[in-house]
N, C-alpha and C positions, 0 to 999 in steps of 0.2 A: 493678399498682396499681388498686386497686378506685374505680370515678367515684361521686360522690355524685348521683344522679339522681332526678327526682320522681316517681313511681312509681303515683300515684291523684291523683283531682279532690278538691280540697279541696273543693267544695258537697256534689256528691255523699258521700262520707265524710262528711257531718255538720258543717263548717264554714261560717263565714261570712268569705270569703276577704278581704272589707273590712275586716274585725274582725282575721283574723291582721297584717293591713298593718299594724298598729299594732304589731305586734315591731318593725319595722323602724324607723321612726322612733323609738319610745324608746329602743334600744339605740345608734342613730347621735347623741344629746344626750350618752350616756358617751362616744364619744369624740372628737365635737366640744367638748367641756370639759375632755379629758384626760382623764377620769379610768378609763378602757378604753383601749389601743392599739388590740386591734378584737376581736372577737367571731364566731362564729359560731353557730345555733341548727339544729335539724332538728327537726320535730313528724312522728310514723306513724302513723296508725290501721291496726291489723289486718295491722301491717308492712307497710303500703305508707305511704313518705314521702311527704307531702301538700303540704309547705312546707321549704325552707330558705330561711334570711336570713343577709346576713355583711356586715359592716363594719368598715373601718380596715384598721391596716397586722399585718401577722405580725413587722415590723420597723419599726418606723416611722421608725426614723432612719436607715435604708437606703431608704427611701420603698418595702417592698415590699410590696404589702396581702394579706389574708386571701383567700387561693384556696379552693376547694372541699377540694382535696388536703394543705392544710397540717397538718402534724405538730405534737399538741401533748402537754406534759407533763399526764399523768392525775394524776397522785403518787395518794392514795388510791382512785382508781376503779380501782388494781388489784385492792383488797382485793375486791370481786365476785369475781374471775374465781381469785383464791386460795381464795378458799370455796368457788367451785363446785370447781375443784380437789379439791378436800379430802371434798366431799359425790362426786365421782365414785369419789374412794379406799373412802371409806364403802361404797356402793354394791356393791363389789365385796371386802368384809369384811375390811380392811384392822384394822377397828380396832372399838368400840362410841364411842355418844356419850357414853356414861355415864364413859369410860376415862378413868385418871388417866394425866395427860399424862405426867406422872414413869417412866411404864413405857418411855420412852422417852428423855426429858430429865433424865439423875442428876440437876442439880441442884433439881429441883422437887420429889424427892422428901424434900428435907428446906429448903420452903420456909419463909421465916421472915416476917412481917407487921409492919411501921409499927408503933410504939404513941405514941413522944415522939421527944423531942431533935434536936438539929440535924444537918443533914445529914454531918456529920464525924465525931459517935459519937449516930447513933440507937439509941432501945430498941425493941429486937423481940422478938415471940413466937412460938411455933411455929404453924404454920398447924392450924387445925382442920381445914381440908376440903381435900382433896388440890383440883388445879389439874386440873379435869376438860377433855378435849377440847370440850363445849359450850360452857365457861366461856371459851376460845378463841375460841371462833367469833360470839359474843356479848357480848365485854370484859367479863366480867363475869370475869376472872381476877385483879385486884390489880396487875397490872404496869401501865406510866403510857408517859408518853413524854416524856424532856427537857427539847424546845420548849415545851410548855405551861405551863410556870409559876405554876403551881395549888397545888402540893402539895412538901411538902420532899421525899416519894421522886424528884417531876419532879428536884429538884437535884441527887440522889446519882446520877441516870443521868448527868447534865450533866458532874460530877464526875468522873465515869470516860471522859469520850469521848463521851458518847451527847445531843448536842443534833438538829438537824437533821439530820445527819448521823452517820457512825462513824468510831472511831477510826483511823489510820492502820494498816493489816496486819489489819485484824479481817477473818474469813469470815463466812460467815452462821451455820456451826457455832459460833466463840467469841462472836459475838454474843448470841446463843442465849444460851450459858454465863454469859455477861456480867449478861444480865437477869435471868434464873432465879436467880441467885447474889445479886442485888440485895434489900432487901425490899419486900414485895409491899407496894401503899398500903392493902388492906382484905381480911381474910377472902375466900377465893375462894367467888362467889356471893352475897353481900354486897352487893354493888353495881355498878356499872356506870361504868367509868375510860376513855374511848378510849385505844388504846394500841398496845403492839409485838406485842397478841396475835396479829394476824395474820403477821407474820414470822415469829414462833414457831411459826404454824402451813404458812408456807415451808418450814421447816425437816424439819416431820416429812413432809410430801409426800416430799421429798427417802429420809427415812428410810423412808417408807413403799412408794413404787414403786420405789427402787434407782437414781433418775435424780436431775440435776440438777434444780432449778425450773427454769431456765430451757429447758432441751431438756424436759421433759413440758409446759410450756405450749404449746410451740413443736407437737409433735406429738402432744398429745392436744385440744389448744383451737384456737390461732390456726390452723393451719394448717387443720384439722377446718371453721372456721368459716370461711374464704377471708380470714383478719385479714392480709392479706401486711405490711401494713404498721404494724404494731404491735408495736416491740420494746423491745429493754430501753435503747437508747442510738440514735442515728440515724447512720449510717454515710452516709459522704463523700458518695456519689451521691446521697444522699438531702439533703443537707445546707442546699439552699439554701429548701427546702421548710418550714425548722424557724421556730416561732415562738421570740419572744425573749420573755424573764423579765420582767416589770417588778412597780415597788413602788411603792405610792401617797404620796404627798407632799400637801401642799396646794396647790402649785401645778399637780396634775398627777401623774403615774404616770411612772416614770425609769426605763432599763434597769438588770438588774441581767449585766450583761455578762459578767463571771467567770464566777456561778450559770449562766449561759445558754449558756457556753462548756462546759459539766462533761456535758451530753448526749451533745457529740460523741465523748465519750471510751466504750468497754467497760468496767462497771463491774465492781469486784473483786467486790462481791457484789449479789445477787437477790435481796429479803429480802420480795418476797411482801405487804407493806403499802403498796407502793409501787414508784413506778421506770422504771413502763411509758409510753413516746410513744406512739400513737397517732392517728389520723382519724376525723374525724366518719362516715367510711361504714362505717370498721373496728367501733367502737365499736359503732354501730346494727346492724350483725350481730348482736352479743353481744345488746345489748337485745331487737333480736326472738326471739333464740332464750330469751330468758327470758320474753317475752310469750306464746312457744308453748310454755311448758312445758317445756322443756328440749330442744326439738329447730329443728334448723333443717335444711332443704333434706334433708331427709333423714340428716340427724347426730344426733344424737340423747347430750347428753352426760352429764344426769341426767334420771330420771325426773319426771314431773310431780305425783307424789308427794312424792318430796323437794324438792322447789321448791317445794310446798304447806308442807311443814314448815319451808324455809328464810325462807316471806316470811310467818310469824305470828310472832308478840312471844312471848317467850320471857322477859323482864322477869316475875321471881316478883310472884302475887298478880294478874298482868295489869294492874301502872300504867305509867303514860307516861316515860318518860326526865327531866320534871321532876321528879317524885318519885322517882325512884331512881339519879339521874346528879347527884348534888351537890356542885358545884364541877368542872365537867367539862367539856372543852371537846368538842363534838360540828360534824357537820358538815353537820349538819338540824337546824330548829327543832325544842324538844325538848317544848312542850304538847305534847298530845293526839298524842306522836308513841311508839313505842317500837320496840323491838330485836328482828331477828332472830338467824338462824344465817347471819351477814355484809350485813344490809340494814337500813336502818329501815323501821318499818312505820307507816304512818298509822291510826291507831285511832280517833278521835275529832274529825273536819274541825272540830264546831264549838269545842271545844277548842284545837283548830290554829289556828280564825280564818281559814280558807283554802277556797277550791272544790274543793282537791284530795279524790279518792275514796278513801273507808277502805279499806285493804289495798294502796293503793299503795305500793309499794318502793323507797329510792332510796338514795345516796350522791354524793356529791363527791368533789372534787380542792384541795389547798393552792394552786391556781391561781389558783382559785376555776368551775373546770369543775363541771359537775351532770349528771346524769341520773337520769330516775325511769320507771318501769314502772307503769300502772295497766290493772292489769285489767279493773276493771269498763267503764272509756271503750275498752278495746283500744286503749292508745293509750303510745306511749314519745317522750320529749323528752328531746334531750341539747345541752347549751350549753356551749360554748369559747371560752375567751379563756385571757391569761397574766397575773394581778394577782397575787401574793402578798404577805400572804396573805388567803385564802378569809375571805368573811364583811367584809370591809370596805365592801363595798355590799351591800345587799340585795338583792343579781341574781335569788333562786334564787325568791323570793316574788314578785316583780313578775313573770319571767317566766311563773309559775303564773295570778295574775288575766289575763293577756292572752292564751294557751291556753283558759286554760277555759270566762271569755268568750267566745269564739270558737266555743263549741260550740255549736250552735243546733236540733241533731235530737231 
C-alpha cells in the first residue's frame, strides 16, 4: 500500500502555505452543510507533493472518515490511462492513427449515422467517413452514451441495455458489437459527443496486445507505476478502506448503498471508460508520470513525444469544445477549453475565465473526482470525493482559484 506523504516545502516550491489553508476550510463548509460526505485534495509541483487536505467521512453513516488510504471510484479518470494504453500499442505499431477502426470492429465497417425519427424506427444513412482510430481517442466518433439524455441515439443505447450500466450477460466484446451496430449521432469527425469511444477503444487494446484490459493494465501500467492499489473492484481485505456513493438531495447528499455495494463484486466486464478504484497516492503516480513526459522513476511508458501529441487539441479548425461539442455533456468547462487524444486541453484561460495555464490537461470522474496536469506551473492536483453525479457543484473551478492563488513565485 503505497502512503500518501508530503514530499517538498510548500514556500519554497512557489507557494503561500496561508493561501493553500484556504482549501481546507472551503471544502469543510461542503460537508458541514451536507452537501460533500468528505473529500480529499493533493497539490505537486515538480512531483513532489506540497499539500494534502481531507475532510469528512468515506462512510459517514458508519461515522468512518476520509484517511489518506481510502479507495475511491475514478469512473472516467480511467479513460487517461486507457489512452495511454492505446498510445503505448501505437508506439510499438500496433496500428496507424489514421486506421479505420472497422479493420478490426466488423460492425463499424458498415456504420450507419442519425438522420430523424424516434428512437424505435430511426432514419439512418451510411457513414461517409470510416470511424477512425483518432476519432476514438478524441469522441469525435458519433457513438453517445445512454445516461446522457441529450440526443434520441442516447435513447436507442438505453433501449438495448446500455444506460449506466450494461446489459445482463454482455462482455466487453458484444458490447463493443452492441454499439457499433447502433447509429452513430453525427458523421465521424463531425463533431465531438462524450461517449463509449473509449471502451471501444478497451476493446481493441484487447485485440491488439492478445491480452485482457485488465491483465495489460495490471502488467504494463499499474504495476510498472507502483499503483498496488488501484483495481478494477475492491476486494475483502481491502474493503473497509472503500468510500461509499452518495447522491445529492436538497437536504443534503444520501448514500446510494446498492450502487456502493456493486465495487465489492469482480466485474463481468473491463470496459476501459471506466470502472477503476483507486488512491489519491496511486492516482498521483500516473499524474507525475504524465508531468514527466511519460516516464516515471525510471518506467518510462510513452514517449514524451506522444504525450506532446496526446495533450494538443485535435478539435478541427483549432476551436474550443463550445463550438464544436453541441448539446453534449462534457466533464470540463467547455469555453476556451478543447480535446485531445484522451484529455482536455486548455487553450484559451481568458476564454475559460480561469487562472488555469493554457495546455493544461485534465479529466474527471462521475463522482465528481478531478485531476489536471499543467505544465507550464510543473504542477498536478487531484481531488476525491463520492457525489454522483459529477458537476452538481462547482468543485473542479473553485478548487482551481484557491491553487493558483496560492501561487506566489
Amino acid at each position: 500500500m503505497g502512503a500518501l506523504q508530503l514530499e517538498g516545502d510548500a514556500a519554497e516550491l512557489g507557494f503561500d502555505p496561508r493561501r493553500l489553508a484556504r482549501i481546507q476550510e472551503h471544502f469543510d463548509h461542503y460537508v458541514d452543510d451536507r452537501r460533500l460526505p468528505g473529500w480529499l485534495v493533493t497539490v505537486a509541483r515538480g512531483g513532489q507533493v506540497v499539500y494534502t487536505g481531507k475532510g469528512g467521512h468515506r462512510d459517514r453513516e458508519a461515522g468512518l472518515l476520509v484517511e489518506d488510504d481510502t479507495i475511491w471510484r475514478i469512473y472516467s479518470m480511467t479513460k487517461p490511462l486507457t489512452s495511454i494504453a492505446v498510445m503505448m500499442l501505437y508506439e510499438e505499431g500496433a496500428f496507424d492513427l489514421n486506421d479505420d477502426a472497422g479493420k478490426w470492429i466488423e460492425e463499424l465497417r458498415s456504420a450507419r449515422v442519425y438522420v430523424s425519427g424516434p428512437p424505435t424506427a430511426p432514419v439512418t444513412v451510411p457513414a461517409t467517413e470510416p470511424v477512425r482510430v483518432h476519432h476514438l481517442l478524441s469522441h469525435m466518433s458519433g457513438l453517445t452514451y445512454g445516461f446522457t439524455y441529450l440526443h434520441v441515439t442516447d435513447a436507442i443505447y438505453r433501449a438495448n441495455g446500455y444506460d449506466f450500466g450494461f446489459p445482463k450477460g454482455a462482455d466487453l466484446a458484444q458490447a463493443v458489437s452492441d454499439w457499433c451496430s447502433m447509429p452513430l449521432r453525427f458523421q465521424p469527425g463531425s463533431g465531438w459527443n462524450y461517449s463509449v469511444s473509449t471502451d471501444v477503444l478497451g476493446r481493441l487494446v484487447e485485440i491488439w496486445s492478445g491480452q485482457s484490459l485488465s491483465d495489460f493494465f495490471r502488467e504494463r501500467i499499474l504495476d510498472p507505476l507502483g499503483m498496488t492499489d488501484t483495481e478494477w473492484y475492491c476486494p475483502q481485505d481491502k474493503a473497509d478502506r472503500l468510500s461509499t456513493l452518495y447522491y445529492p438531495t436538497p437536504d443534503g447528499c444520501i448514500p446510494l448503498t446498492d450502487m456502493s455495494a456493486l465495487a465489492l463484486k469482480v466485474p463481468r466486464l473491463y470496459g476501459g471508460g471506466g470502472g477503476l478504484l483507486s488512491t489519491a497516492h496511486d492516482y498521483q503516480r500516473f499524474m507525475t508520470m504524465l508531468l514527466n513526459g511519460g516516464e516515471l522513476d525510471g518506467v518510462r511508458l510513452v514517449s514524451n513525444r506522444t504525450l506532446d501529441l496526446m495533450t494538443e487539441n485535435h478539435l478541427p479548425g483549432d476551436v474550443d469544445l463550445a463550438e464544436y461539442a453541441v448539446d453534449s455533456f462534457s466533464e470540463d468547462q467547455q469555453a476556451g477549453v478543447g480535446f485531445g487524444l484522451g484529455f482536455s486541453v486548455v487553450l484559451d484561460r481568458r476564454e475559460n475565465k480561469s487562472l488555469v495555464s493554457e495546455g493544461t490537461f485534465a479529466w474527471g470522474g462521475a463522482a465528481s473526482t478531478a485531476f489536471w496536469v499543467d505544465p507550464l506551473e510543473d504542477l498536478t492536483v487531484g481531488f476525491y470525493t463520492q457525489l454522483l453525479p459529477s458537476g452538481t457543484h462547482n468543485i473542479r473551478r473553485e478548487l482551481q482559484q484557491l491553487i493558483y492563488s496560492s501561487l506566489v513565485d
